[in-house]
C-alpha positions in Angstrom: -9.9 34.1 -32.0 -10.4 30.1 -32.0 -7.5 28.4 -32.7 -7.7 24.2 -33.6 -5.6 21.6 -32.4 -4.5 21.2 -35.5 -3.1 25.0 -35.4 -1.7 24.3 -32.1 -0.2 21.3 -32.8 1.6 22.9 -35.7 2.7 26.0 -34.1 4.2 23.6 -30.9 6.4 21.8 -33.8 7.6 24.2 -35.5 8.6 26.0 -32.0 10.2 22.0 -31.2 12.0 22.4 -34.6 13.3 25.6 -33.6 14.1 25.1 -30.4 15.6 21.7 -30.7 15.6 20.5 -34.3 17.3 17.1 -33.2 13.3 16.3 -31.9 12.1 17.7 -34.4 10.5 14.9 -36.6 9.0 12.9 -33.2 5.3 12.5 -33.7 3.6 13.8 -31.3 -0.5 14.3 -30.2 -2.3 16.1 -28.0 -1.8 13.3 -25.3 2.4 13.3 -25.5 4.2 14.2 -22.4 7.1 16.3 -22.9 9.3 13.8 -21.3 8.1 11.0 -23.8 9.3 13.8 -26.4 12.7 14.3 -25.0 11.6 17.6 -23.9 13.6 18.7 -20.6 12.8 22.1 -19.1 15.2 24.5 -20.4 13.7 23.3 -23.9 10.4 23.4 -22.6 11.3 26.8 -22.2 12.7 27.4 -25.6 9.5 26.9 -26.9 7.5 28.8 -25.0 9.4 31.8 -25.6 9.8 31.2 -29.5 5.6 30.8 -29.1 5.7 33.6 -27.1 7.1 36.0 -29.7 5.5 34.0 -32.6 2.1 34.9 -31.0 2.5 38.2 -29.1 1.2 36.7 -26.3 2.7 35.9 -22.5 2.5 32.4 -21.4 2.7 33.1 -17.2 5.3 31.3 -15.4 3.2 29.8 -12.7 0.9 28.4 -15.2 3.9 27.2 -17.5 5.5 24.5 -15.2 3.0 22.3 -14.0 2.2 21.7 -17.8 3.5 18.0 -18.9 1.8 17.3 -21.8 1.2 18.9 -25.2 -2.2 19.0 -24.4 -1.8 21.2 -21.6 0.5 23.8 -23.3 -1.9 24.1 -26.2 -4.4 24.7 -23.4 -2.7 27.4 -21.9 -2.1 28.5 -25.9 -5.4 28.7 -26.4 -6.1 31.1 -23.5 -3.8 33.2 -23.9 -4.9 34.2 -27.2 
């Protein structure tokens, strides 16, 4: 399954507007760093497991928290599928 950037970039927001609506309408790209988005760690965390579920899919641990940016989580997204 290929999934776009566009895709992921949608599915990441609507897990940000889940997770923490109060970021919700931040634009973000493929270059953002979760910091620049307000995103701390237990959020971070939020969203991967709302994505998670959304996608049936396990985002590993050890590949989870080295990620910074939204490029890298849609990255990691993307093979997990």
């Amino acid at each position: 399954m290929t999934v776009t950037d566009e895709e992921v970039l949608g599915l990441i927001k609507e897990a940000l507007e889940y997770s923490a609506p109060e970021h919700a309408n931040v634009k973000m790209s493929m270059e953002s760093t979760l910091g620049e988005l307000g995103i701390n760690s237990i959020t971070a965390l939020e969203i991967a497991g709302y994505i998670e579920d959304k996608l049936n899919i396990k985002l590993p641990d050890d590949e989870l928290a080295p990620i910074n940016t939204i490029g890298g989580l849609a990255e990691l997204i993307r093979r997990q599928i």
